[in-house]
C-alpha positions in Angstrom: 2.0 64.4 -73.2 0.8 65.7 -69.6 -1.8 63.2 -69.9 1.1 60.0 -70.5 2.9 61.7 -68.5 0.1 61.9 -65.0 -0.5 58.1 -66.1 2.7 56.8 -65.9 3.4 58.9 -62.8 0.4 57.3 -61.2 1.0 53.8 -62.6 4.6 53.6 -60.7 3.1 54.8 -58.1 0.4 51.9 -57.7 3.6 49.1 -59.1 6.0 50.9 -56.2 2.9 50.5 -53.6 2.4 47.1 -54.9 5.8 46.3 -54.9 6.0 47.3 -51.3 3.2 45.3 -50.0 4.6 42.3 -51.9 7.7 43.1 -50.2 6.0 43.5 -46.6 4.1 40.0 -47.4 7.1 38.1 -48.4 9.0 38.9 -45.1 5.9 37.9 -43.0 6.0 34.5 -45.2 9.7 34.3 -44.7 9.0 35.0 -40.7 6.4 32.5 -40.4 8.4 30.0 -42.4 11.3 30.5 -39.7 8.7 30.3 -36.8 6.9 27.0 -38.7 10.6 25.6 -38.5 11.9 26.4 -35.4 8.3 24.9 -34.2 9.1 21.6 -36.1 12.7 22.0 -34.6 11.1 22.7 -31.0 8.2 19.4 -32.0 10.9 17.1 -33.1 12.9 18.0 -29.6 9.7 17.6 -27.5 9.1 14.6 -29.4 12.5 13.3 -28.8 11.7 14.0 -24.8 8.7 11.9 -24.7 10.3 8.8 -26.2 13.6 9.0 -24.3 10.7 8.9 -21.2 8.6 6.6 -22.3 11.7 4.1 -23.1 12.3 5.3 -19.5 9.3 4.4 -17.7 9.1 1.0 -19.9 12.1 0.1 -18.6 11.3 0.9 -15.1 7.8 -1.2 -15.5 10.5 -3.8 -16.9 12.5 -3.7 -13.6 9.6 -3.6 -11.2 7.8 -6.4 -13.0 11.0 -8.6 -12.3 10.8 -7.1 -8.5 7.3 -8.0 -8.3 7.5 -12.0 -9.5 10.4 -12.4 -7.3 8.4 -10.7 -4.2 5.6 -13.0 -5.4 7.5 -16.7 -5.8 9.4 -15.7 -2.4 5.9 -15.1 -0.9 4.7 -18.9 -1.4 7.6 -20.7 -0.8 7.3 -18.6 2.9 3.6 -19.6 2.6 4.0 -23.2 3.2 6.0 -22.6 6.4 3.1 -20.2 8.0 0.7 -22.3 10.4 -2.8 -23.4 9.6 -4.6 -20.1 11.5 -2.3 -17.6 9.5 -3.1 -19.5 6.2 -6.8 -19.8 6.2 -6.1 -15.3 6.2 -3.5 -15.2 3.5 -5.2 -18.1 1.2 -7.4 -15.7 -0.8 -4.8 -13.0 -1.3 -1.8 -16.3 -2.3 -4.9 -17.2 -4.8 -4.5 -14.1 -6.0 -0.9 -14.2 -7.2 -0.5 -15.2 -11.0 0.4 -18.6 -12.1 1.9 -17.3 -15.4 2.5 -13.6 -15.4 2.4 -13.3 -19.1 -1.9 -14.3 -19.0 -2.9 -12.1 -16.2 -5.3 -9.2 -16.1 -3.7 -7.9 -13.1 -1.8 -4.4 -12.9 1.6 -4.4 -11.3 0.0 -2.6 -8.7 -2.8 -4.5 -7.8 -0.4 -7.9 -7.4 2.3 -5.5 -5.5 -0.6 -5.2 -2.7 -1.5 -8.5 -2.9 2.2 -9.2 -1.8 2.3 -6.7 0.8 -1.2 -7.9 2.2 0.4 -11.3 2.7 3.7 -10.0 4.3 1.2 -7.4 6.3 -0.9 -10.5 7.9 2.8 -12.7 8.2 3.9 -9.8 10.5 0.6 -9.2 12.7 0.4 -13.2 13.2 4.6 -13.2 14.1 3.6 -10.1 16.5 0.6 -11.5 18.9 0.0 -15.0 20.4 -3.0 -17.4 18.8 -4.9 -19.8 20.2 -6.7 -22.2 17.9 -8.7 -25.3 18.7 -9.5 -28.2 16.6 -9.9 -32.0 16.1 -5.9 -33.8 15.8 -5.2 -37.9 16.5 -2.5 -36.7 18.8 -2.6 -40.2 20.9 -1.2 -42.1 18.0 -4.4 -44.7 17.4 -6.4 -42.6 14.5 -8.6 -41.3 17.1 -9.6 -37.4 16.6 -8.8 -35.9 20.2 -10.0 -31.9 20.7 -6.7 -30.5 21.2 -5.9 -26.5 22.0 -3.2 -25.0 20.5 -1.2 -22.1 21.1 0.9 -20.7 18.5 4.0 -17.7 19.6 3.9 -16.1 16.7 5.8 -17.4 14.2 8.5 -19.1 16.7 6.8 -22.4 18.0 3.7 -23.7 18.9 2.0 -25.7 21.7 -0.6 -27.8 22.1 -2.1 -30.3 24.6 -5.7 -31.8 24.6 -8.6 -31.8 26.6 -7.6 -34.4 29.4 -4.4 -33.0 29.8 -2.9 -36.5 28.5 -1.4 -35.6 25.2 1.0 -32.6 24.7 3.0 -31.6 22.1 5.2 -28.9 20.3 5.0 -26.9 16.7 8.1 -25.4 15.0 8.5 -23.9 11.1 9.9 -26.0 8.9 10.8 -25.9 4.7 7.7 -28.0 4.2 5.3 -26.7 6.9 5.3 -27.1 10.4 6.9 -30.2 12.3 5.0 -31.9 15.2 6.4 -33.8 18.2 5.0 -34.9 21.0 5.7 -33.9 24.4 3.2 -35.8 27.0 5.7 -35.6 29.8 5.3 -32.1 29.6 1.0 -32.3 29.3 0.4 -30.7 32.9 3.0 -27.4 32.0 1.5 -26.7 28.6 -1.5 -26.9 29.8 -0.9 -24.6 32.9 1.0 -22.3 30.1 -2.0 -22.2 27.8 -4.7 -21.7 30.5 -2.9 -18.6 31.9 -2.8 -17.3 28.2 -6.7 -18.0 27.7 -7.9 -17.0 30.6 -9.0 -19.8 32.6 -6.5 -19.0 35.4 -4.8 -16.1 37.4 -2.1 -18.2 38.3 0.5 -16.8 37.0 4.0 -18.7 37.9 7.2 -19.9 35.8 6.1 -22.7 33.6 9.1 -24.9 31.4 7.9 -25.3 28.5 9.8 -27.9 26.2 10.7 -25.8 22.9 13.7 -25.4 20.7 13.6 -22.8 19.1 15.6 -23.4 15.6 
């Protein structure tokens, strides 16, 4: 009967240890199934964070895309009133601008410099005084005279050819720039642009026959 008696004792003994480990594991599951949901709860909110700023930054890429093509079409309809010098600067970046924005390769960024590289070269030209010579019929008879011409920025221009004979002035307009000539006025222009280029240090009050619009 001691014998049953030592053998039960020990048996509840090992059942009440067992027991208590049991008990000891299920609160450890219990605690890692609260930490394993809070996580989700803490995943799903984190999740929730990154969409709400991805929607964001979409729609910002949205908005600046629009900002961009409108930066872009204003850029070359201004194109066609810059003068031939500032054009031959700007005519590989305006190549660079998309004709259809929903083909092209470019980034946002990359066509947002190509914008500002236009308007950068637009503002140095309006900023300094260029002279440019080339081959014009300024006498009216299909002849090619060599004609100098002197450009204030992006205000007017004036030009007058070799012999001092023809003369003329430059200003902006919607569809590029607008000639007229102004031979009366040949000997001041030319004065005007030899003082500008050098070829005199006469420097004295020359009228020079520009409206400026």
């Amino acid at each position: 009967m001691s014998e049953e008696r030592a053998s039960w004792l020990g048996e509840r003994a090992m059942l009440e240890t067992s027991e208590g480990i049991l008990s000891n594991e299920l609160s450890a599951l219990n605690r890692a199934v609260e930490l394993l949901s809070e996580s989700s709860t803490m995943a799903d909110v984190e999740r929730e964070n990154l969409q709400a700023e991805r929607e964001e930054i979409e729609h910002s890429n949205e908005m600046l895309a629009v900002k961009v093509r409108t930066l872009e079409v204003a850029v070359q309809g201004l194109s066609a009133r810059f003068p031939s010098p500032l054009l031959v600067k700007i005519t590989p970046l305006l190549q660079n601008i998309p004709e259809d924005v929903s083909r092209t390769k470019k980034t946002l960024g990359q066509r947002l410099l190509t914008v500002l590289g236009v308007l950068s070269q637009a503002d140095k030209f309006n900023g300094t005084l260029t002279l440019q010579t080339n081959a014009r019929d300024v006498s009216g008879t299909g002849v090619q005279e060599r004609v100098t011409t002197l450009y204030w920025g992006l205000a007017f221009a004036v030009y007058v050819d070799d012999a001092g004979k023809f003369a003329g002035v430059g200003l902006p307009g919607p569809k590029g720039w607008e000639w007229s000539k102004r031979n009366e006025s040949a000997s001041d222009v030319r004065r005007f642009i030899a003082s500008y280029s050098g070829e005199t240090d006469q420097l004295d009050f020359v009228n020079i026959p520009v409206e400026i619009r």
